[in-house]
C-alpha positions as CSV (number, residue, x, y, z in Angstrom):
1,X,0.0,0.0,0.0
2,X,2.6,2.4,0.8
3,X,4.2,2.7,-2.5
4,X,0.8,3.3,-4.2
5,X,0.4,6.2,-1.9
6,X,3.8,7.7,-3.0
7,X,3.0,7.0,-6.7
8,X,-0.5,9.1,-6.3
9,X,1.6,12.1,-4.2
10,X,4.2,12.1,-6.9
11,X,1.9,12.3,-9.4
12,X,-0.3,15.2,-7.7
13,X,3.0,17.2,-7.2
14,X,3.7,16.6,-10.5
15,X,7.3,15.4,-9.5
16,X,9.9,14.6,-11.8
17,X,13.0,13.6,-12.7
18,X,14.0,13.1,-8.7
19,X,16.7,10.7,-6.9
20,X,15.1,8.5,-5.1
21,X,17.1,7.3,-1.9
22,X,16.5,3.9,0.3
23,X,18.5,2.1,3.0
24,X,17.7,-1.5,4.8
25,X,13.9,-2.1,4.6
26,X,12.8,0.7,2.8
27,X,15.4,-0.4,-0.3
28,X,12.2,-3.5,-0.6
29,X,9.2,-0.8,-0.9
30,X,11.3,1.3,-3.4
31,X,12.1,-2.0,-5.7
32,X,8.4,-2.4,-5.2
33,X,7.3,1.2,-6.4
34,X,10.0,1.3,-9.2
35,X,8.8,-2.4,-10.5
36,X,4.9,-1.3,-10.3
37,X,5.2,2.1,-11.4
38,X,7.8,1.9,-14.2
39,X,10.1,3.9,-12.5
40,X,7.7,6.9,-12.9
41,X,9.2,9.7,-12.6
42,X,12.8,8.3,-11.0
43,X,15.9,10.1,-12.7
44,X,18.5,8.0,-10.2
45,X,17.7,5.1,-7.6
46,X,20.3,4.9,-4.9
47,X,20.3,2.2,-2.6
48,X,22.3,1.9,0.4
49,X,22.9,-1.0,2.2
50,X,19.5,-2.4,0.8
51,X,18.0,-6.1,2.3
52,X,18.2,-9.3,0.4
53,X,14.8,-10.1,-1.0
């Protein structure tokens, strides 16, 4: 659920071209957005330290 809440805010913002920044956990719900959302409007990914899946 989370990363369909972030894909509506991005797109009401009208966000794009950002860097989008995970570490640990987080790096799971971020491969999650960017796998249902088509990367939308993600120039970079960065991830830190991210957890096996």
């Amino acid at each position: 659920m989370t990363n369909y809440l972030l894909a509506g805010d991005l797109e009401s913002l009208r966000v794009q071209n950002f860097t989008l920044q995970a570490t640990l956990w987080v790096g799971a719900i971020v491969f999650s957005y960017m796998a249902r959302h088509n990367g939308f409007g993600v120039s970079k990914l960065v991830l830190f330290a991210p957890v096996r899946i």
